[in-house]
VOGU-881353 format. One record per residue (C-alpha): z, y, x. Coordinates in pm, 1 decimal. Each point is the difference from the previous one (the first is absolute). Layout:
<recs>
REC; Z; Y; X
...
</recs>
This chain:
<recs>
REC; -13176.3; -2271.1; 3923.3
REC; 141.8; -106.4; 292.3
REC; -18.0; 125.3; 349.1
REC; 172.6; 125.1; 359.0
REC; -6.1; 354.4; 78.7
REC; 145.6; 125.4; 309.3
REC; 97.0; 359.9; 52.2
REC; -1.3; 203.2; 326.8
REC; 170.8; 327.2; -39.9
REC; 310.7; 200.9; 96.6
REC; -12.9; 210.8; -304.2
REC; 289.7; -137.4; -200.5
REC; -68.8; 128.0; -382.1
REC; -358.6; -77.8; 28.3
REC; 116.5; -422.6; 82.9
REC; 279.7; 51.1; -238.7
REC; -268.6; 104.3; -243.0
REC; -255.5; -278.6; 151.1
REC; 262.7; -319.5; 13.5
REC; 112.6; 116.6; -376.1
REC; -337.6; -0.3; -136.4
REC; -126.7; -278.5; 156.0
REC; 279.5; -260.8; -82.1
REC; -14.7; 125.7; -330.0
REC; -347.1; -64.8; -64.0
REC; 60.4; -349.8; 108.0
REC; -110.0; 52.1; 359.5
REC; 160.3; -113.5; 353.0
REC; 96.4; 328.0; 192.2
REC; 146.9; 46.6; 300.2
REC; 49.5; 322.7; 256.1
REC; 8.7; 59.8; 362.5
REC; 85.6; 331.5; 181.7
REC; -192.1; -34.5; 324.3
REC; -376.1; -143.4; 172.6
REC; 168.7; -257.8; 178.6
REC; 205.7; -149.9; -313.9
REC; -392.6; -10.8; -163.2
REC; -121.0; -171.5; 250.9
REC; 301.5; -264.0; 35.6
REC; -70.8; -53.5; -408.9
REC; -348.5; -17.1; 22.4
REC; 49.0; -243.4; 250.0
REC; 262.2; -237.0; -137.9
REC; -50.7; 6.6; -395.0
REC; -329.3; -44.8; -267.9
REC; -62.8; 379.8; -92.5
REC; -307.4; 102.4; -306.0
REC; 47.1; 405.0; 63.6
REC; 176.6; 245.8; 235.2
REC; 42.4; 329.7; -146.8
REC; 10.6; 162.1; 329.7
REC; 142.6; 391.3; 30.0
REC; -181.1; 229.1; 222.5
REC; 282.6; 175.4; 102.7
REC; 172.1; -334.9; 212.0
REC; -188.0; 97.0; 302.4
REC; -149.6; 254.8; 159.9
REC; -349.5; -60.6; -32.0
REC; 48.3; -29.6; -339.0
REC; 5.9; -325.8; -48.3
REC; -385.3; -60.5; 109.8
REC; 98.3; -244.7; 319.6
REC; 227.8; -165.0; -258.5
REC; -279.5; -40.0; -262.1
REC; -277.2; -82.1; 293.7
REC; 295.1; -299.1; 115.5
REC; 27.7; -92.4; -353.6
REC; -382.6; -101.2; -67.2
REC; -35.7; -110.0; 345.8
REC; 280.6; -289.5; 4.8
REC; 16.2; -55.0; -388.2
REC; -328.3; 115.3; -173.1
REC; 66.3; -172.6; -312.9
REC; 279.3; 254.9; -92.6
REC; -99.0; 315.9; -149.4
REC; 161.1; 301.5; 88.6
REC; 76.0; 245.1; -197.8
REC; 71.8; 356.0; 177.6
REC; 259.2; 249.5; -170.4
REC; 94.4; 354.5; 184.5
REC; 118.7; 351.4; -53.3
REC; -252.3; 221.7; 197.4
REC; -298.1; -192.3; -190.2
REC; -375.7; 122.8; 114.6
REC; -324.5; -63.2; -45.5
REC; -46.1; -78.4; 369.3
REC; 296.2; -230.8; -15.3
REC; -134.6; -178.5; -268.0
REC; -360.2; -70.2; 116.3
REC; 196.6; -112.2; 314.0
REC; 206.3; -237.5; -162.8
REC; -227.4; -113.0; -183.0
REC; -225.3; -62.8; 273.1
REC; 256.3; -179.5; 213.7
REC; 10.4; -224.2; -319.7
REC; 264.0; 133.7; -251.8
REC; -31.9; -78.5; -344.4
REC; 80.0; 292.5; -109.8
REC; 165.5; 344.3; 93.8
REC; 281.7; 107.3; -196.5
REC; 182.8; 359.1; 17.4
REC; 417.8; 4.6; -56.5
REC; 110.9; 24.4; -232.6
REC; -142.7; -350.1; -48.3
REC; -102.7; 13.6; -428.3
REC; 106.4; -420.3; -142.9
REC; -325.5; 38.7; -173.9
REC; -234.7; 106.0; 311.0
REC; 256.6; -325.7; 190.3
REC; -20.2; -250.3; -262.5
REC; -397.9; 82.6; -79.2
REC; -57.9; -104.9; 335.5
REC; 229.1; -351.5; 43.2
REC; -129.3; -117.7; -327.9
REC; -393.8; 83.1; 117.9
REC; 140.3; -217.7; 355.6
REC; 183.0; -307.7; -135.5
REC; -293.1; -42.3; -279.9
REC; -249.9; -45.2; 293.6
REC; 212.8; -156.0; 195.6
REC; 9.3; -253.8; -309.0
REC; -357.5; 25.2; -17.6
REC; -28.5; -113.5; 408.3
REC; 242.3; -299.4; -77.5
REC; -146.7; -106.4; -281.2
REC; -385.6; -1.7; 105.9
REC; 122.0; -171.2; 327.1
REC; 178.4; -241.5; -168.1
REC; -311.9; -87.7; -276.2
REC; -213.9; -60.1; 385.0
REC; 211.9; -219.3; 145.0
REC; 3.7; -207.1; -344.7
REC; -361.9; 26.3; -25.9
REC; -28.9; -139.2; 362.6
REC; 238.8; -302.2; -78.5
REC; -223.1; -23.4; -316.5
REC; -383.0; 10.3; 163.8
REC; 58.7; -140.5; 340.0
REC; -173.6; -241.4; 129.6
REC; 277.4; -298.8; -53.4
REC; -21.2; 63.2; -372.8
REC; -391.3; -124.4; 1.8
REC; 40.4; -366.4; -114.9
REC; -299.1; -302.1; 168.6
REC; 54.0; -223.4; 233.5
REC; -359.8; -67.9; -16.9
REC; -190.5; -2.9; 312.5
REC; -199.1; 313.9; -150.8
REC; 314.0; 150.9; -112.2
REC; 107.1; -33.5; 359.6
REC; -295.0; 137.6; 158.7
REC; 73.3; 329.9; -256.1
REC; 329.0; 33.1; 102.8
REC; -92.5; -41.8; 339.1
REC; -233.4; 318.6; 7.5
REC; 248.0; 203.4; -242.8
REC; 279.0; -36.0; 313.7
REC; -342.3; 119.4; 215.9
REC; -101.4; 289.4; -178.9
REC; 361.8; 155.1; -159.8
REC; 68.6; 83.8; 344.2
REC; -326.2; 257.9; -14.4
REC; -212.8; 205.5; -166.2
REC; -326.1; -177.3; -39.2
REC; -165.3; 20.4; -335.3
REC; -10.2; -316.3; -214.4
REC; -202.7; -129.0; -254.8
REC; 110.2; -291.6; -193.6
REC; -215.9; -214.0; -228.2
REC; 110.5; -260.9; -257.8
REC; 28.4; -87.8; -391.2
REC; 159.9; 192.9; -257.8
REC; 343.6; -162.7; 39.3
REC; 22.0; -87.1; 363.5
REC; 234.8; 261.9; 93.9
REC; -178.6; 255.0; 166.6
REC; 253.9; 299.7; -48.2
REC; 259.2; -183.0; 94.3
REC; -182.2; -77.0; 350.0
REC; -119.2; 356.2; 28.8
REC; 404.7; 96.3; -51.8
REC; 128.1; -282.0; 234.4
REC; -249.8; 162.3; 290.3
REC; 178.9; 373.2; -93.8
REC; 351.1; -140.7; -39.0
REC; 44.6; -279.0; 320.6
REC; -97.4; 237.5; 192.2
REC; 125.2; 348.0; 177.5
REC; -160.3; 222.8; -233.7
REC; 209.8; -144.0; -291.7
REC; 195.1; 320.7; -38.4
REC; -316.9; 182.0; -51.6
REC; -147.0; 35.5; -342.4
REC; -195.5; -286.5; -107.7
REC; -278.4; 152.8; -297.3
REC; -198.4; -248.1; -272.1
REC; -325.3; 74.2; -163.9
REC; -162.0; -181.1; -231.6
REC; -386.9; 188.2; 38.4
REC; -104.5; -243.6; -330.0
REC; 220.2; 156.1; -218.2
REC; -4.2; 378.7; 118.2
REC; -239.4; 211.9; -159.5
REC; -356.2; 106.0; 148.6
REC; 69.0; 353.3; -75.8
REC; 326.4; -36.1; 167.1
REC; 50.6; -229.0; 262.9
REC; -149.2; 277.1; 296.7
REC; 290.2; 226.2; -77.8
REC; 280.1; -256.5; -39.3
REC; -111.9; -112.6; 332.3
REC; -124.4; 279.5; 217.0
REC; 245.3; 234.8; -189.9
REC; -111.1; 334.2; -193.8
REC; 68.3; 420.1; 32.5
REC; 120.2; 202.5; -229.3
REC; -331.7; 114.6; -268.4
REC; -179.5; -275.2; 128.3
REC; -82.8; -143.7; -334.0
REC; 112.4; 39.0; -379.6
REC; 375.8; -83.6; 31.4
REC; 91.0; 54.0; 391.2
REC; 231.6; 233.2; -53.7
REC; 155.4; -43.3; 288.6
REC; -58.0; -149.0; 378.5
REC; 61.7; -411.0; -13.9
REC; -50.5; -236.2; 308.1
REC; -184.6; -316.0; -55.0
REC; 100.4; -360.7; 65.0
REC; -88.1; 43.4; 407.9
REC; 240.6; 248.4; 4.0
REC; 254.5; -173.2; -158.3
REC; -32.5; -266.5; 167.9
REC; 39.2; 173.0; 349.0
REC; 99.1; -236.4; 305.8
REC; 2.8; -279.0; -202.6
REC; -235.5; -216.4; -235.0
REC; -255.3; 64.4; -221.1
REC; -109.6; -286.9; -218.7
REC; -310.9; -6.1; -160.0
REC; -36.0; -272.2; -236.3
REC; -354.2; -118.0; -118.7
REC; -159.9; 253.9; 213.7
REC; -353.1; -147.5; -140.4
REC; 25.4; 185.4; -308.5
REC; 73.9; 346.2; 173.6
REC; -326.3; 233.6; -68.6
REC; -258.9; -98.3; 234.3
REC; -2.5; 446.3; 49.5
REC; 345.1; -48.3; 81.4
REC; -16.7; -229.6; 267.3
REC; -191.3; 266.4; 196.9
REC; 269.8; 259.3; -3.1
REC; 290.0; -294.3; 78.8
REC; -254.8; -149.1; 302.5
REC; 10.2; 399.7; 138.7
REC; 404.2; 22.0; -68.6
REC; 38.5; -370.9; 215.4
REC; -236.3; 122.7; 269.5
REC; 114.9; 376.3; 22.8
REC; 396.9; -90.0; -113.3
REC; -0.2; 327.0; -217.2
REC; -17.4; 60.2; -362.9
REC; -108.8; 333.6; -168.3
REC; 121.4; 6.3; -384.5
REC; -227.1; 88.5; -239.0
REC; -83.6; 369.2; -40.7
REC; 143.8; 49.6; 355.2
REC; -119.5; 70.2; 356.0
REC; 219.1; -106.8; 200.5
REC; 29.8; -321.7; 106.3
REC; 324.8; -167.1; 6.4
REC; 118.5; -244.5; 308.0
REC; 92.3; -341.0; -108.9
REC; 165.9; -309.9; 203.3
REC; -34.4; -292.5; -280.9
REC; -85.7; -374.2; 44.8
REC; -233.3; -137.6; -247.2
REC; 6.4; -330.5; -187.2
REC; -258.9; -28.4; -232.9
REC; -41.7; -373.1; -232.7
REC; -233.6; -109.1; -221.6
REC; -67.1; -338.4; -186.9
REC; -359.0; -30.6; 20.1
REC; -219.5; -68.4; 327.2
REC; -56.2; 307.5; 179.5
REC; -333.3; -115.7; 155.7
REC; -126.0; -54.1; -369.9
REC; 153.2; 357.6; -107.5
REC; -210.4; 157.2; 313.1
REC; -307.4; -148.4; -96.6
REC; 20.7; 106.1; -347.3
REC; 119.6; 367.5; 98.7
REC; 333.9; -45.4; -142.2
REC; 155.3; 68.6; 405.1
REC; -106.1; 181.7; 243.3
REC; -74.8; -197.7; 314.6
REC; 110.6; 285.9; 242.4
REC; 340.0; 33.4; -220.8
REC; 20.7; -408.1; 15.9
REC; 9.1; -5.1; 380.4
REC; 217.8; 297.6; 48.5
REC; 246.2; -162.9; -235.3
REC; -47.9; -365.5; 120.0
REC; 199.1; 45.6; 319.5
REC; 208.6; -329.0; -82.9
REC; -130.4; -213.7; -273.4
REC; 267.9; -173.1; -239.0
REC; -155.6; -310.4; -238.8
REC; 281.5; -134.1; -198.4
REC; -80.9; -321.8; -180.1
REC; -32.0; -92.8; -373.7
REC; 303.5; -201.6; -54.0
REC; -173.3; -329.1; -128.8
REC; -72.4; 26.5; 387.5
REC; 332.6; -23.4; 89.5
REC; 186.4; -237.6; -185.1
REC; 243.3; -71.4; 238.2
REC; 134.4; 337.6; -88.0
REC; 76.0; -76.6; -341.2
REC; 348.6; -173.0; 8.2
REC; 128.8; 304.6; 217.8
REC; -153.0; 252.7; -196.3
REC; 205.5; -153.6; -290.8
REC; 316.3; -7.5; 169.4
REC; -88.4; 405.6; 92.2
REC; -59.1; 77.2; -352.1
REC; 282.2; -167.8; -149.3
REC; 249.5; 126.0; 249.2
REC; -150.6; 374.0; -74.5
REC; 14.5; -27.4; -426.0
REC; 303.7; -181.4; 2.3
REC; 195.7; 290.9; 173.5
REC; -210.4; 249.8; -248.8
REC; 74.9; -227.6; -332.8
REC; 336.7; -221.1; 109.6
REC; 14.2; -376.1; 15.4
REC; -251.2; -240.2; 157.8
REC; -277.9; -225.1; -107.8
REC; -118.2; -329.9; 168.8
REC; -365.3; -96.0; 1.4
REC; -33.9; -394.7; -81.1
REC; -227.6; -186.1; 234.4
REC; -291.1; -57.4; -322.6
REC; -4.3; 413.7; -24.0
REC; -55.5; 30.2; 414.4
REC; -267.2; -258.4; -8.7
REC; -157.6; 187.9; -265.5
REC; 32.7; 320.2; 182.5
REC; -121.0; -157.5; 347.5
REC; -301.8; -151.7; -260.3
REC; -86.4; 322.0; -118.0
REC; -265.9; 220.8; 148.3
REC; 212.7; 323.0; -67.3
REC; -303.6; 266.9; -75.6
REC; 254.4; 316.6; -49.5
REC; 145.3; -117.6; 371.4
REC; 365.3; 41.3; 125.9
REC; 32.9; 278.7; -274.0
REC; -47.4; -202.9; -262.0
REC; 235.4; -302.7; 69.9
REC; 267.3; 293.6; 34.1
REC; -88.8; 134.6; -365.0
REC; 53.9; -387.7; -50.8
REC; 340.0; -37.8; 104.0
REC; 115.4; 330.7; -65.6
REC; -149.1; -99.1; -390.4
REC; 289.1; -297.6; 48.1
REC; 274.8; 262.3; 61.1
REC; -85.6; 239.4; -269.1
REC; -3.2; -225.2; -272.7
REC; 342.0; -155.3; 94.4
REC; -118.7; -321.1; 155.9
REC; 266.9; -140.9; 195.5
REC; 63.1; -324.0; 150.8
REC; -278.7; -254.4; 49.9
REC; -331.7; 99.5; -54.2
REC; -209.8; -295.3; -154.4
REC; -410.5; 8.4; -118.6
REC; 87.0; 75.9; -330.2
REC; 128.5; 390.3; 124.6
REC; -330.5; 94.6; 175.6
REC; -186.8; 234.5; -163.2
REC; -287.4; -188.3; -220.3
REC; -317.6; 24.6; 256.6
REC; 169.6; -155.0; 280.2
REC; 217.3; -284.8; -253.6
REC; -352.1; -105.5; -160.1
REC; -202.7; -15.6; 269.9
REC; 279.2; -171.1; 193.7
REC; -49.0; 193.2; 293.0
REC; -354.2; -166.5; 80.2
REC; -224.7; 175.2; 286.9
REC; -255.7; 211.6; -152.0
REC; -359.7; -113.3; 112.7
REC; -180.1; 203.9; 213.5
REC; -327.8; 182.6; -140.8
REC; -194.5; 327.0; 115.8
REC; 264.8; 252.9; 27.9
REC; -219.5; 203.8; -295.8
REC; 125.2; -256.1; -251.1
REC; 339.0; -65.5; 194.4
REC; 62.5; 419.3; -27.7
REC; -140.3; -46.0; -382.6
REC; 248.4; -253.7; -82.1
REC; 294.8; 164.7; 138.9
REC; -46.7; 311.3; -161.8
REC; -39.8; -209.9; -330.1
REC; 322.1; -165.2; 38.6
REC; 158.2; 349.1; 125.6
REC; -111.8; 96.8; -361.0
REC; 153.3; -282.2; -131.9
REC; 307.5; -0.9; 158.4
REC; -0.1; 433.8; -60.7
REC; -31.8; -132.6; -403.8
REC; -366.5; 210.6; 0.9
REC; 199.1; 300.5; 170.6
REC; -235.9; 161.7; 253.5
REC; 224.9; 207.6; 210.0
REC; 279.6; -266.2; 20.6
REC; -307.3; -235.8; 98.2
REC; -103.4; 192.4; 310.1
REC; 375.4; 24.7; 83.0
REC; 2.8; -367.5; -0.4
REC; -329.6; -1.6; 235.1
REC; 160.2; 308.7; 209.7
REC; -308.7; 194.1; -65.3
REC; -46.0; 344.5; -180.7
REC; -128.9; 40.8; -335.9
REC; -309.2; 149.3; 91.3
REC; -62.3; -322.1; 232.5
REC; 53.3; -204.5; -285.3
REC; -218.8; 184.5; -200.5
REC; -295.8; -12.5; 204.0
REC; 63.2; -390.6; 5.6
REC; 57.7; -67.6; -353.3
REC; -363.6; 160.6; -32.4
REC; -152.4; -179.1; 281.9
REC; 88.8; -335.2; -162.5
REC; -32.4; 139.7; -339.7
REC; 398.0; -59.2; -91.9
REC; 32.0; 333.2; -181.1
</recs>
C-alpha cells in the first residue's frame, strides 16, 4: 500500500515511533518539528495524510488543522495529543480532522485509520478514472453517420448535453438509442455525475415503484432495511428510462407528480425526497399510437418530450454502412487481435440488405467474424446463411403486421426455435415476444 504521510510534531519518541512504523509497513514517512516547516511541505511536495500533533502550537493545533483543509482539502488529517478531550475532539473533528487520537499514539488505532484513507482514496481514483473512460467511450465523436439524419442527431446531442432538458428518443430495436441517451450524459458537463439505466420492460410490476421511487425500512415483505431508488441514485445526473411505454400505466401517475413536483417519497414513507435528475426516456414504437391505445400517458408524453430524438432504421441510411464497418472492425479487432477485410461482393450485399435487427445486428455480424477466427478477407461464402442465400436482396415492403410477423419468424430461425435468445435478437423482452408469438399465432 503505498502512500505519503507527513508528520508535524516536536515530540521526538512519538516520530521515532511514527517514521519506524510507517517505513516498515511499506509507507513514505517523513517529520517536521514546527507550523512553518508544514506549511513549506505542504506547499512544495504531493502529501496523502498529515498526522498532525496538537501540542506544535498553542491553539492546539486547530489553526493548523483549519489551514490544512482550507489550502489542501484532499489530505486528511489525522490529530494525535496528550491532554485528549471530548471537547477537543468534537472540535477537531469539526474543523475537519479525520480522526482524534490521544498519545500515546496505539499502531493499531494509526494504521486502522491510513488503511480506511488510502482504500478510499483508491476508491476516488479509481471511479474517476472508470468516468473519464466512459466519457472517451460515449461521447458524442464515438457515434458513427455521416448521414444527413445522423448529422441533424448529432447536431441536437451538442444542443442539449450542454443542459438539462428531458429527452425522449424514438427508433427501432437496434438503432442505438442508449448509446444516444449516454452520448447526451457523457459530452456534456454533467458527465461526472452518475448516469442510471432502466429497462421498465423487464422490471417487475410488483417491483419497479420501489426500485425507482426507493423503499423504508418494513415497507413490504423483505425491506429490511432503508434503500434509495434509481432517482436517487442517479442524483445530478441522468436517468434513462428505456421503453418507457411498457411502464404501468398506474405508474406513470406517480413519475408525472415526481417530474412536476422534483421529489420522490419511497414507498412506505412520508417524506418526500428532493431530486435534481434529467430524464431520457426511449421507446421503439410510435408514441402517438401508444397514447391512443392507453399504453402512455399523454400528460407524461409532453412532460418528457422536451427535445424529441428519431433515429433512423439503418436501411435508411446506407451511406452509413461502410463507416459503421470500419467502427466495428477497428473495436473487435482490438478485443479479439488481428484484422479482417470486407471484399467489395460482401459490402454490396450489406448496402443490399434491408438490415431489420439495425446497427446492432450488423455488429453481432462482424463481431460473429472475430469470434470464430475469421481473419483476412472476408468473401460471400463466410456470411452467415440468411444473408449468403438471399444474396443480400432488399426485402419487399408489405404491411408492417406481416413485415413484424416475418421478422420474428426468422428471429426464431436464426435463435434455432430458442425463444429468449429470439427476443434478444429482436431487442425485445420475453414477455413482448410472447404476446406476439400469440397475436400471430407463432407459439
Amino acid at each position: 500500500m503505498n502512500g505519503r504521510i507527513l508528520i508535524g510534531s516536536a515530540d521526538e519518541k512519538t516520530v521515532k515511533f511514527l517514521l519506524h512504523s510507517l517505513k516498515n509497513s511499506g509507507f513514505e514517512a517523513k517529520a517536521v518539528k514546527e507550523e512553518k516547516d508544514i506549511k513549506h511541505k505542504l506547499e512544495k511536495e504531493k502529501w496523502d495524510i498529515v498526522i498532525l500533533d496538537g501540542e506544535l502550537s498553542e491553539d492546539e493545533g486547530m489553526s493548523l488543522l483549519a489551514w490544512i483543509k482550507v489550502h489542501y482539502p484532499e489530505i486528511e488529517v489525522i490529530m494525535v495529543t496528550g491532554q485528549a478531550s471530548t471537547p477537543g475532539a468534537l472540535e477537531a473533528l469539526r474543523r475537519g480532522a479525520y480522526d482524534y487520537l490521544p498519545k500515546p499514539v496505539q499502531w493499531e488505532e494509526i494504521i486502522f485509520n491510513i488503511t480506511k484513507i488510502m482504500d478510499h482514496k483508491a476508491l476516488l481514483k479509481e471511479n474517476i478514472e472508470l468516468r473519464r473512460e466512459l466519457k472517451k467511450k460515449y461521447a458524442i465523436r464515438n457515434l458513427v453517420g455521416k448521414s444527413p439524419q445522423m448529422l441533424k442527431i448529432f447536431r441536437i446531442i451538442d444542443i442539449v448535453s450542454r443542459n438539462v432538458s428531458n429527452v425522449f428518443i424514438t427508433g427501432e430495436s437496434g438503432t442505438g438509442k442508449e448509446l444516444v441517451a449516454k452520448a447526451i450524459h457523457y459530452s456534456g458537463p454533467f458527465a461526472d455525475k452518475p448516469f442510471v439505466a432502466v429497462d421498465c420492460a423487464s422490471m417487475p410490476g410488483t417491483l419497479i415503484e420501489s426500485q425507482l421511487f426507493g423503499h423504508v425500512k418494513g415497507a413490504f415483505t423483505g425491506a429490511v432495511k432503508d434503500k434509495e431508488g434509481f432517482f436517487q441514485a442517479a442524483e445530478g445526473g441522468t436517468l434513462f428510462l428505456d421503453q418507457i411505454t411498457d411502464l404501468d400505466i398506474n405508474l406513470q401517475a406517480k413519475l408525472l407528480r415526481v417530474l412536476q413536483e422534483r421529489e420522490v417519497t419511497p414507498v412506505g414513507g412520508t417524506r418526500p425526497i428532493p431530486v435534481n435528475v434529467r430524464i431520457i426516456a426511449a421507446t421503439n414504437r410510435d408514441p402517438m399510437e401508444c397514447i391512443e391505445e392507453g399504453k402512455l400517458r399523454e400528460d407524461l408524453f409532453y412532460r418528457l418530450n422536451v427535445v424529441n430524438i428519431t433515429l433512423p432504421p439503418l436501411r435508411e441510411r446506407k451511406e452509413d454502412i461502410p463507416l459503421l464497418v470500419s467502427h466495428f472492425i477497428d473495436l473487435y479487432s482490438q478485443i479479439y487481435g488481428g484484422r479482417i477485410e470486407i471484399s467489395p461482393e460482401v459490402m454490396e450485399i450489406f448496402q443490399s440488405y434491408s438490415w431489420p435487427g439495425n446497427v446492432r445486428e450488423l455488429e453481432n455480424i462482424i463481431e460473429g467474424f472475430f469470434a470464430l477466427g475469421k481473419r483476412g478477407k472476408i468473401t460471400r461464402e463466410d456470411l452467415p446463411s440468411y444473408l449468403r442465400e438471399k444474396g443480400g436482396e432488399e426485402i419487399t415492403l408489405l404491411p408492417w403486421e406481416e413485415m413484424e410477423k416475418r421478422m420474428i419468424e426468422e428471429a426464431l430461425r436464426r435463435a434455432g426455435g430458442v425463444k429468449t435468445r429470439a427476443a434478444e435478437l429482436l431487442g425485445i423482452d420475453r414477455k413482448r415476444l410472447y404476446r406476439k408469438l400469440k397475436k400471430f399465432s407463432l407459439s
